[in-house]
N, C-alpha and C positions, 0 to 999 in steps of 0.2 A: 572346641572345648578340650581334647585332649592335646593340641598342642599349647593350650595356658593350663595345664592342670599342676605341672610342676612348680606353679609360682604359689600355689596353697595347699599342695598336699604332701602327707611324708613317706616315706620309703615303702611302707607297707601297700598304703592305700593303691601309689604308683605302679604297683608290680602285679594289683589286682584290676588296673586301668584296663578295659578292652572297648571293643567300639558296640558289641550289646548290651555293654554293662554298663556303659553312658548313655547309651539310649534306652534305657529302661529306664535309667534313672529320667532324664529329661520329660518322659512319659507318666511318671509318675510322681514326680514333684512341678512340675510344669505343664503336664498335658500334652497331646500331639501338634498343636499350633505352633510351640515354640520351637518349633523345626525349622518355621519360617520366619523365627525373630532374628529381624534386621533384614529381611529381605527385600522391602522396600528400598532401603538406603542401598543395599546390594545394587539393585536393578539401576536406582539413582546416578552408582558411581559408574555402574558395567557401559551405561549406553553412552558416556561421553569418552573413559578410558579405551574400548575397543574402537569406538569412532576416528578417535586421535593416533591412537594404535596403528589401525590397517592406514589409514590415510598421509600419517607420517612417515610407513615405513615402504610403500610405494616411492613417495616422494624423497627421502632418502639412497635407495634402488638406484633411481634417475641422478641422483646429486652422485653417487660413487663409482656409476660406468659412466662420469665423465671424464673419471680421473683416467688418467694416458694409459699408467701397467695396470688397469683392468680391463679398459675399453677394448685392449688388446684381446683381452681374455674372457671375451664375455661369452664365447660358445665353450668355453672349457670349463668344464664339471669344480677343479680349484679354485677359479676364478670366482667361478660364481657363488660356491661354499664361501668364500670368502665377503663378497659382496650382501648375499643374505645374513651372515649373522653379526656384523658389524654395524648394517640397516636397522635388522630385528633389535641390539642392542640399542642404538641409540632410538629408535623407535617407542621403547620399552621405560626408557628412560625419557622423555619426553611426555607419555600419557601418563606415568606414574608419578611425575612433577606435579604435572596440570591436573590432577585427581585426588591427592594423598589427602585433605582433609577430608574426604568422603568417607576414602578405607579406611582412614582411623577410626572416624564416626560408625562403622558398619560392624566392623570390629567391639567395638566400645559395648555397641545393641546388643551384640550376639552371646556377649562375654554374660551380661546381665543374668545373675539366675533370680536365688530367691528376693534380692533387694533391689528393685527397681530405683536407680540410679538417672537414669535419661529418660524422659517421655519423648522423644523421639529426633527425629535428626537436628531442627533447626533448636531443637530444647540442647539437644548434647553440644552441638556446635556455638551455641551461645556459653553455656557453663561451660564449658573445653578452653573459652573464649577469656572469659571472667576467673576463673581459677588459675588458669595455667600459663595465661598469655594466648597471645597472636600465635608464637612459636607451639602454643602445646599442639597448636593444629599440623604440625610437622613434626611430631616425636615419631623420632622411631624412620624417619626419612632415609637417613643414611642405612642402615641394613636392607631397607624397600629397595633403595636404587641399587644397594651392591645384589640383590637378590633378583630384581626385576631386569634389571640389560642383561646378566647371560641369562638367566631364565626365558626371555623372550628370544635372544637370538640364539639359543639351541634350538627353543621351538618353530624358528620360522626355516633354521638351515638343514634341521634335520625334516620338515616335512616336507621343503622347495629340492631337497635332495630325495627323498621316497618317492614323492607323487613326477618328476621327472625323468625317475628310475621307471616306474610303474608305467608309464604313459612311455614311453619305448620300448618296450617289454611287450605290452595289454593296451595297446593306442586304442581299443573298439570299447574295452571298460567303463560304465558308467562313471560318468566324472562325480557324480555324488556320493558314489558311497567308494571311489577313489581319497576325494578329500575328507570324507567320512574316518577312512579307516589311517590313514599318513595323518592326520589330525591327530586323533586319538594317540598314534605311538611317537609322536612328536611331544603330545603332555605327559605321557610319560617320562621319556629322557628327562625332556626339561624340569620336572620336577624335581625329578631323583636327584638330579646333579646342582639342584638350589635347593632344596627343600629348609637345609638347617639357619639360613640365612633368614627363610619364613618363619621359620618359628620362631627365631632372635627377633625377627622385625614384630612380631604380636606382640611378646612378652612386653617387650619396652613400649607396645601400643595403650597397654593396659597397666604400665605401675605406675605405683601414686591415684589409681584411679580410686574416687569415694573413700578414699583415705587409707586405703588399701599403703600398708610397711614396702619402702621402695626396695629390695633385696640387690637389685645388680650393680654396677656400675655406669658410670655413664661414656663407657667406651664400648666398642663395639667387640675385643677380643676378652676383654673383662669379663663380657657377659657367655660368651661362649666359652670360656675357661671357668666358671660356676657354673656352667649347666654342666660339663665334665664331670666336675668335682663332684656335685650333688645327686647326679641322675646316671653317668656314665656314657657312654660313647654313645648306647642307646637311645639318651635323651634328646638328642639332635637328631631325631628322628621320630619322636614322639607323635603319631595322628597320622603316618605316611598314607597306610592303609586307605583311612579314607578321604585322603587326598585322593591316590588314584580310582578311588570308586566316584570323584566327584569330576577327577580331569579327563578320564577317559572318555563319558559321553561327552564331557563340556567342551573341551577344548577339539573333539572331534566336529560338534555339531557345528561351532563358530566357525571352524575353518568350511567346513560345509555352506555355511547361510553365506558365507562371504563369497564364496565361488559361485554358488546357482545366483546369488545378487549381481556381482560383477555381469555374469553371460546374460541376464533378464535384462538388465539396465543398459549394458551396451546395445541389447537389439532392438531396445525405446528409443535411447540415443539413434542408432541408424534409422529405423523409420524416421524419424523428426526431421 
């Protein structure tokens, strides 16, 4: 909410934006449930994009220490910085191809306050469908993909670089709350250093929505040169807060379920 707040409020209102002043508001024009509006669709797009995510960017992994100057280099710490966030990039880019009419969709639910607009995913994705085009179901793509490949491949090189540091260091450390805690400050980086690209890729997820005045352009430097103008350097950063109040456990615990998954399933595997 506070990274589309800039698209309908003015100077004033923005400069009183904090994140218990929007949740109070959501609390009292909306009730506590709507915490969870669009959650479903969330969970819809999470299990296929993380699915595609870790299994692409393995398989990537393998495709890049075939190439000759890596394969060289694949016990050196460069080498494989290298190999991890190139993987994580196009990895990143690959689930968020194969998923972006969902995020739009989840996005769309979420934005919803007092004027219910969508009854629900396959309702949005039809009018999304019928008003906007085939293509409305990909608005806003281009800042998602320039947002999501280094996004993910900060995230995968800076936590394959931590938890490798850590495990040489602390070899006897529980591996859970190893990739527990190099998860967590993996989503940090990676956020910090995408964040404004996220919130360019909402805003244009949400104009023209319900008839909503389209205000940006339909370039992608357009649009982050009126959020300058309007909001100031600070505007590209609007919601960071609680971003990291949401990527810290989140993107901690996924790197977690992924590792204790990998060691359960491989020791299924070997029994079998």
């Amino acid at each position: 909410m506070l990274n589309v707040q800039g698209m309908h409020s003015d100077v004033a209102t923005l400069k009183k934006a904090s994140i218990w002043h929007e949740a109070s508001r959501i609390i009292r024009e909306e009730g506590f449930r709507a915490f969870w509006k669009g959650n479903l669709v969330t969970i819809a797009h999470r299990l296929p994009y993380s699915s595609v995510n870790f299994y692409a960017y393995e398989h990537y992994k393998k495709l890049l220490h075939t190439i000759p100057g890596l394969e060289s280099h694949r016990v050196n710490m460069g080498g494989n910085v290298v190999v991890h966030f190139v993987g994580g990039g196009l990895a990143g880019i690959t689930a968020a191809s194969t998923t972006y009419p969902l995020d739009l969709v989840r996005t769309r639910l979420a934005a919803q306050t007092n004027v219910i607009y969508y009854k629900g995913i396959f309702h949005a994705l039809q009018t999304i469908t019928t008003e906007e085009g085939v293509f409305g179901l990909y608005k806003g793509l281009g800042a998602t993909l320039l947002g999501v490949g280094p996004n993910i491949a900060i995230g995968f090189s800076v936590y394959e670089t931590l938890r490798s540091f850590w495990q040489s260091h602390r070899p006897h450390d529980s591996p859970v709350a190893m990739s527990l805690a190099c998860g967590s400050l993996s989503g940090i980086a990676s956020s910090t250093a995408t964040f404004p690209l996220d919130l360019v890729r909402r805003r244009k997820q949400l104009e023209g929505v319900g008839g909503r005045a389209r205000v940006y352009t339909t370039s992608l430097f357009g649009t982050f040169k009126y959020i300058m103008q309007t909001e100031g350097f600070r505007g590209l950063y609007r919601g960071i807060l609680p971003e990291y109040y949401k990527v810290v456990p989140g993107v901690g615990i996924c790197f977690m379920t992924y590792e204790t998954l990998k060691i359960c399933l491989s020791d299924v595997t070997a029994k079998l």
